[in-house]
One Martini backbone bead per residue (centre of mass of N, CA, C, O) as a GRO file, in nm:
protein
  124
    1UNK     BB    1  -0.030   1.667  -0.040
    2UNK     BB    2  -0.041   1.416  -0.228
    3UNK     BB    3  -0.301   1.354  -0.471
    4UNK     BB    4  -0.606   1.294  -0.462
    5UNK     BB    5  -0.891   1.529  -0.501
    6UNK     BB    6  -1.145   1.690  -0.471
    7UNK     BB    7  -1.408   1.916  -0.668
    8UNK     BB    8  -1.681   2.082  -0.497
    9UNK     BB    9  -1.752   2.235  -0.783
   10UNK     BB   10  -1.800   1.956  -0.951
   11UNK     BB   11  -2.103   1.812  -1.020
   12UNK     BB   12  -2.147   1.439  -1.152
   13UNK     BB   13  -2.397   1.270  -1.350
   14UNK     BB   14  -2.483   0.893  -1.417
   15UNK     BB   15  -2.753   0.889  -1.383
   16UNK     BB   16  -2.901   0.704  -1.193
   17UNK     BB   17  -3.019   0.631  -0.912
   18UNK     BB   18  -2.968   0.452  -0.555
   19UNK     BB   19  -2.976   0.362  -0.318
   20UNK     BB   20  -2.693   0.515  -0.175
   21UNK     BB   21  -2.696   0.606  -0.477
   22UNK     BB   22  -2.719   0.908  -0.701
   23UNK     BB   23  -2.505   0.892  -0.959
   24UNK     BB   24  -2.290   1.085  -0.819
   25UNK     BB   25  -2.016   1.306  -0.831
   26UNK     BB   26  -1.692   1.406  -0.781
   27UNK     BB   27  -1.448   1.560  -0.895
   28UNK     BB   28  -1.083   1.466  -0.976
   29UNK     BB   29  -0.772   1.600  -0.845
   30UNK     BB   30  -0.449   1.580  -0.946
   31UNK     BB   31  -0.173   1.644  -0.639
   32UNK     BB   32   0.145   1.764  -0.640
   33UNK     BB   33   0.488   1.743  -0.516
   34UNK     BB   34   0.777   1.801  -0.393
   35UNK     BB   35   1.018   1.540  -0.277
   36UNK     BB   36   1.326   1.403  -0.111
   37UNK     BB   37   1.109   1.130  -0.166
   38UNK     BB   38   1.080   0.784  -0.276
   39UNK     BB   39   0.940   0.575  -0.444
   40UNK     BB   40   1.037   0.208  -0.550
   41UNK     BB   41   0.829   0.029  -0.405
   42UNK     BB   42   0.564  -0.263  -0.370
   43UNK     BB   43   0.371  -0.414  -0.155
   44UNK     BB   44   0.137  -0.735  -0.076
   45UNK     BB   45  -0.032  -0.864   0.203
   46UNK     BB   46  -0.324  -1.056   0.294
   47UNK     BB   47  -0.333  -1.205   0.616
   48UNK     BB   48  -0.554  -1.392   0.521
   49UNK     BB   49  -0.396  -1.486   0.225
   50UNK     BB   50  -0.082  -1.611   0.369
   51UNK     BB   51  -0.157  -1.875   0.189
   52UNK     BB   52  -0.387  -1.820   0.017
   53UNK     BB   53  -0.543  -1.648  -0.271
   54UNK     BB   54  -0.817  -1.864  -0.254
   55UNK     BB   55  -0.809  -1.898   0.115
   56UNK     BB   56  -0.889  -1.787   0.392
   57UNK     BB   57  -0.708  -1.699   0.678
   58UNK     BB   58  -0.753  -1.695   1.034
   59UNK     BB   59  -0.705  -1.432   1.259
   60UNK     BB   60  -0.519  -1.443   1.560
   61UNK     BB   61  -0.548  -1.341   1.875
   62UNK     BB   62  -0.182  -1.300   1.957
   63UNK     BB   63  -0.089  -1.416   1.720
   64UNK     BB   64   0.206  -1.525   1.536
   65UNK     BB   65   0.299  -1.417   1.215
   66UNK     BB   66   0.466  -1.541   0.953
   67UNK     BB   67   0.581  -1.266   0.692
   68UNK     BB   68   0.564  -1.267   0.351
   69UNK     BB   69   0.682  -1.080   0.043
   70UNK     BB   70   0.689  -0.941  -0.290
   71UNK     BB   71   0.786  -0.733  -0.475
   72UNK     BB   72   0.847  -0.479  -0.700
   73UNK     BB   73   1.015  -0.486  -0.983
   74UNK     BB   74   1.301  -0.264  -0.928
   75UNK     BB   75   1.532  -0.026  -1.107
   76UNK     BB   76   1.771   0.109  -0.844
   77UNK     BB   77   1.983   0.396  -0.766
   78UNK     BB   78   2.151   0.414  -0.445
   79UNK     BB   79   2.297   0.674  -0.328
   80UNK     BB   80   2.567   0.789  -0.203
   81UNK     BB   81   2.403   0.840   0.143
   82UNK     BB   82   2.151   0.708   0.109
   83UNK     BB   83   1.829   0.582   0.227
   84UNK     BB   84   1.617   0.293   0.300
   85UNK     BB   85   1.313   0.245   0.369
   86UNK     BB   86   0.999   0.116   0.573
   87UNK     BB   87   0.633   0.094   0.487
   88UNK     BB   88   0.358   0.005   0.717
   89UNK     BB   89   0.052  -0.097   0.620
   90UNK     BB   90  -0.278  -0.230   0.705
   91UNK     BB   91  -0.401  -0.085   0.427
   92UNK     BB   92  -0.529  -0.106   0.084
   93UNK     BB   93  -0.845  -0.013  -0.047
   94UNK     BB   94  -0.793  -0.070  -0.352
   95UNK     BB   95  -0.693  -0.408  -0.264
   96UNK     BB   96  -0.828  -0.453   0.005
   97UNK     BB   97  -0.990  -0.564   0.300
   98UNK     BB   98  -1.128  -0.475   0.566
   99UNK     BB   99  -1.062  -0.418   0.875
  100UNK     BB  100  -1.156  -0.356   1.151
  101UNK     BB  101  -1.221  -0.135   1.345
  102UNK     BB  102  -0.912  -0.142   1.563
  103UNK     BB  103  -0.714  -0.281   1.437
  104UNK     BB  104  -0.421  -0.429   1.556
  105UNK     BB  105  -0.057  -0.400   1.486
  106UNK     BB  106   0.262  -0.578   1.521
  107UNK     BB  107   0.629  -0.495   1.470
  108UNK     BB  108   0.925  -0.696   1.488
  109UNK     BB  109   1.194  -0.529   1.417
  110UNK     BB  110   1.414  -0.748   1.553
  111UNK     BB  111   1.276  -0.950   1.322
  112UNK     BB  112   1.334  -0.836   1.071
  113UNK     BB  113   1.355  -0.795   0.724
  114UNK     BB  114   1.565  -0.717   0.429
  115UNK     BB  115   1.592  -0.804   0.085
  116UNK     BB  116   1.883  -0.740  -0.150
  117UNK     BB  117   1.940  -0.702  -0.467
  118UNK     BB  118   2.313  -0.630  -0.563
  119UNK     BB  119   2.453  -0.487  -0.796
  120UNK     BB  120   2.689  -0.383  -0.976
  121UNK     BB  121   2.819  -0.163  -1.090
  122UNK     BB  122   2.873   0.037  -1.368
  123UNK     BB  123   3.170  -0.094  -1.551
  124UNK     BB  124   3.274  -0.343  -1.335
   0.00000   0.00000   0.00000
């Protein structure tokens, strides 16, 4: 698995620590791996705040929600006989606040859709 992992061999500290909070923390160290899968974008959308980023909305159970976002732009060319998939994550740590555990979600794949703009081959 590729990604950030702890190395708990060098514990770094960086002055006092506090309640809750030692001052200290594990060194990590970055592992890469091949594989024949690539990410091509990313997109965000914290179904609290997709009505406006400035004020959330909630989330009533039960209820559906009609939900679009944007991915980032991102110029790939999908070899013939390559596929693209998409994967739907509940949250994401680094950018979203956590919804409570235990939340789940429900996605209504036929009736999901993905707009892709494409452009014709290059030279043509």
């Amino acid at each position: 698995m590729a990604g950030t992992v702890q190395d708990t061999s060098r514990l770094v500290c960086y002055g006092e620590g506090g309640p809750g909070d030692t001052g200290c923390a594990y060194r990590t160290k970055h592992r890469t791996e091949t594989t024949d899968f690539k990410i091509v974008t990313r997109g965000w959308l914290d179904v609290r705040n997709r009505d406006s980023a400035a004020r959330p909305s909630p989330v009533v159970e039960g209820r559906e929600y009609r939900l679009r976002w944007a991915m980032q732009p991102q110029d790939h060319v999908v070899e013939k006989g390559h596929r693209l998939g998409v994967v739907l994550i509940s949250t994401d740590h680094d950018y979203m606040l956590r919804h409570p555990s235990g939340t789940r979600m429900t996605v209504r794949t036929g009736l999901s859709s993905v707009t892709l703009p494409v452009a014709p081959p290059a030279g043509s």
